[in-house]
C-alpha positions in Angstrom: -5.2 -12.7 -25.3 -5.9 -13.4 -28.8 -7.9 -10.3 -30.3 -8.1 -12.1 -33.8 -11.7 -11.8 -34.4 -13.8 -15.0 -35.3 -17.4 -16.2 -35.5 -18.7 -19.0 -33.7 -21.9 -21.3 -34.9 -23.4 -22.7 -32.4 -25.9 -25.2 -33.1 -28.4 -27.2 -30.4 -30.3 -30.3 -31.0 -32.7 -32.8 -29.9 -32.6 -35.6 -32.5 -35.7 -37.6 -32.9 -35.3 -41.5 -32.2 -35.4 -42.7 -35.9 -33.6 -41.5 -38.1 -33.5 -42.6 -41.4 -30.3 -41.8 -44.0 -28.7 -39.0 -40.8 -25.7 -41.3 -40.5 -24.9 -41.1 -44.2 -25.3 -37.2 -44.7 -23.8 -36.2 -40.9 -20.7 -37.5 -43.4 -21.3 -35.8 -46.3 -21.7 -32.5 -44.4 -18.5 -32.5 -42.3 -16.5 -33.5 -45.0 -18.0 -30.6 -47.4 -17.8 -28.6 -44.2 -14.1 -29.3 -43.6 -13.6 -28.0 -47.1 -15.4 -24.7 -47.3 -13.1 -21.4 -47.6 -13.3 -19.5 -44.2 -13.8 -22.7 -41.9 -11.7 -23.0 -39.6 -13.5 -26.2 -37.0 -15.7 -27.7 -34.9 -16.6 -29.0 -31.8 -19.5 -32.2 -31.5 -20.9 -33.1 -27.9 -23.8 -35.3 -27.3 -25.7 -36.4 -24.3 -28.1 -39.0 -23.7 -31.4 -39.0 -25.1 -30.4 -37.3 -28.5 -29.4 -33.6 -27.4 -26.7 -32.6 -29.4 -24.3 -29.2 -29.5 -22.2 -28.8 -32.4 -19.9 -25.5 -32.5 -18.0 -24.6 -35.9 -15.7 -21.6 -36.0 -15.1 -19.6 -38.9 -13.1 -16.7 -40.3 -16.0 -14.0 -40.9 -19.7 -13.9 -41.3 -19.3 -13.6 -45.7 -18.1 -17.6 -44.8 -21.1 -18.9 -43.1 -23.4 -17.1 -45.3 -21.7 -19.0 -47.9 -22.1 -22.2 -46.2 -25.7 -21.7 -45.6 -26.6 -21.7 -49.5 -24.8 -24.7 -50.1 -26.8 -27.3 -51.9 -26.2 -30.1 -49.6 -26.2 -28.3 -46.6 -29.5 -26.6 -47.5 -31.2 -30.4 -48.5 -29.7 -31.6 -44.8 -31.9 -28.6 -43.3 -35.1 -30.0 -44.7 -34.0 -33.4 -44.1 -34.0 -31.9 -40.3 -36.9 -30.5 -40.1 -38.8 -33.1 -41.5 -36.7 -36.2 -40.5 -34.4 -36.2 -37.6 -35.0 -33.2 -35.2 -37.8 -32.8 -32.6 -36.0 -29.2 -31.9 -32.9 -27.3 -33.4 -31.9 -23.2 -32.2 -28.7 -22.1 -34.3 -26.8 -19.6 -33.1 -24.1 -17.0 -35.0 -21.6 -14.8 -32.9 -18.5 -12.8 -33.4 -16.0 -13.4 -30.5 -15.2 -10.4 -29.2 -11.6 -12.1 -27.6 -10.6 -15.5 -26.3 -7.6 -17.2 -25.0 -6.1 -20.5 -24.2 -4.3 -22.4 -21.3 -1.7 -25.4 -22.1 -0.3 -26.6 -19.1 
């Protein structure tokens, strides 16, 4: 059991059916998200008819607050609301303990 704490985001989705300039900035904000101190990664899942679940892990809450008042990353969450999402819930956790099977 790893006891090495972490903190999840957990973002849900439902994307509207146009959307206008998402392609170009879902770019821009992974690679700026790969590249913030604290990140650690993320998870993408999809299903049909635009409901989307991204999870990003990071190394403590000081890091996602950081990430939050990031320029780019705040002009991609008006660009949400007023673009590309009918609906979006984010989520923040600490994980109390987790572990892994590799067979």
């Amino acid at each position: 059991m790893n006891t090495d704490k972490k903190w999840v985001v957990i973002f849900r989705s439902e994307k509207r059916k146009e959307l206008p300039e998402y392609d170009e900035m879902a770019t821009k904000i992974t690679e700026l998200v790969e590249n913030q101190p604290g990140f650690i990664e993320m998870d993408y899942f999809s299903q049909e008819g635009g409901k989307t679940v991204t999870i990003c892990y990071w190394e403590n809450l000081e890091s996602i607050q950081n990430w939050k008042k990031n320029t780019v990353h705040q002009e991609a969450i008006g660009l949400g609301k007023s673009k590309w999402y009918e609906y979006f819930k984010l989520e923040v956790a600490e994980i109390a303990y987790s572990y892994d099977f590799q067979g």
